[in-house]
C-alpha positions in Angstrom: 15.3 29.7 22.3 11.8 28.9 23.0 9.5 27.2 20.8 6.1 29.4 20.1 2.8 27.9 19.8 2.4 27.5 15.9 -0.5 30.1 16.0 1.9 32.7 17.7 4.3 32.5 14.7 3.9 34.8 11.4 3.6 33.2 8.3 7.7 33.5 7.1 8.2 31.1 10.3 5.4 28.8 9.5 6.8 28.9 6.2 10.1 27.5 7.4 8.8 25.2 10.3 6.9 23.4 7.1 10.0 23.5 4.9 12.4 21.8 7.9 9.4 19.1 8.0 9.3 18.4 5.0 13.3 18.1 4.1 13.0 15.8 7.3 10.5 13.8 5.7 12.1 13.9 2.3 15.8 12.7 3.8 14.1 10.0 6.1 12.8 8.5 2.5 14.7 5.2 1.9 13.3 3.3 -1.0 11.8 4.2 -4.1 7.9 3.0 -3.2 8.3 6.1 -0.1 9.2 8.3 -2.7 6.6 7.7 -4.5 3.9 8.2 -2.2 5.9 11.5 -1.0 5.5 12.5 -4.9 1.7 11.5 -5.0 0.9 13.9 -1.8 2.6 16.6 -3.2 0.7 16.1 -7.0 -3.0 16.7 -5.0 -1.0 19.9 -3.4 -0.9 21.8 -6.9 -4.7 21.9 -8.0 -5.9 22.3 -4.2 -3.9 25.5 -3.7 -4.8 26.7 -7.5 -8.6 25.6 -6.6 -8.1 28.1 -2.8 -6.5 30.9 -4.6 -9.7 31.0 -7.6 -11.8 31.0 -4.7 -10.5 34.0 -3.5 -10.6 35.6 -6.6 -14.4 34.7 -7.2 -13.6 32.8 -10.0 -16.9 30.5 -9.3 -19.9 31.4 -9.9 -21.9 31.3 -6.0 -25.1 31.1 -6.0 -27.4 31.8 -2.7 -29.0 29.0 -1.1 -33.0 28.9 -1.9 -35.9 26.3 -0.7 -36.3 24.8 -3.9 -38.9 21.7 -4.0 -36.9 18.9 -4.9 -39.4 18.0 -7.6 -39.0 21.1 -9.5 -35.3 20.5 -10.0 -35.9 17.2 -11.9 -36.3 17.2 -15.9 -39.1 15.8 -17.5 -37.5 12.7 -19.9 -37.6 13.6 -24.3 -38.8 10.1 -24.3 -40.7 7.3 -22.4 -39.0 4.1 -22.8 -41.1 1.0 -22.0 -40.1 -1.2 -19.0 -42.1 -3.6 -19.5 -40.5 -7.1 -20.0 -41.9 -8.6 -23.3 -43.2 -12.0 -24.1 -40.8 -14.4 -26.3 -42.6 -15.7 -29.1 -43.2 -19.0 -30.1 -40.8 -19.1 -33.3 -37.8 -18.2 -30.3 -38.9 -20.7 -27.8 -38.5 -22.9 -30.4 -34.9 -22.0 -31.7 -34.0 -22.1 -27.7 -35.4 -26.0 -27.4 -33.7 -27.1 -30.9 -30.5 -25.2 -29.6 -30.9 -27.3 -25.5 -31.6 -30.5 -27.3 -28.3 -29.8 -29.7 -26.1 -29.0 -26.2 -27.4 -31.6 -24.5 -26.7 -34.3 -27.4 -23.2 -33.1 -27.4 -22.8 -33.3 -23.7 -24.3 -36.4 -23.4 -22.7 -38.7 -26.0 
């Protein structure tokens, strides 16, 4: 019997080309750490087939593609926050010396 291109074949035969792979695959597993990564690729499966057959049934909301300034999509901020790095005052350089001179007596000794 000869093999047909894959794009020749209807989708029952595709259906059982992939599920002769995949037993293949599945028996060639020898250790528990192959199984596990044979588990992981068929976990992404699930949601990617839910995701194509929502898509099919317009479940998403499309919207058309407009020219839209790229400024205009940006929100204006409730509040301005200051950046601005402040001054220390004196009183807290002061408590950052005492607390130098403290280390440094400790170190130091």
């Amino acid at each position: 019997m000869k093999k047909k291109s894959l794009n020749a074949l209807t989708l029952p035969e595709k259906k059982e080309q992939l599920k002769t792979k995949f037993l293949e695959i599945l028996d060639s597993v020898s250790s528990e750490e192959e199984l596990k990564i044979v588990e992981n690729s068929i976990k992404s499966l699930i949601p990617t087939l839910s995701a194509n057959v929502a898509m099919k049934e317009n479940k998403f909301l499309v919207t058309e593609n407009k020219c839209i300034p790229a400024i205009k999509a940006v929100k204006p901020p409730k509040r301005l926050f200051s950046t601005r790095k402040r001054k220390r005052t004196a009183e807290h350089i002061e408590l950052l010396n005492q607390a130098r001179k403290k280390l440094k007596k400790l170190l130091y000794l």
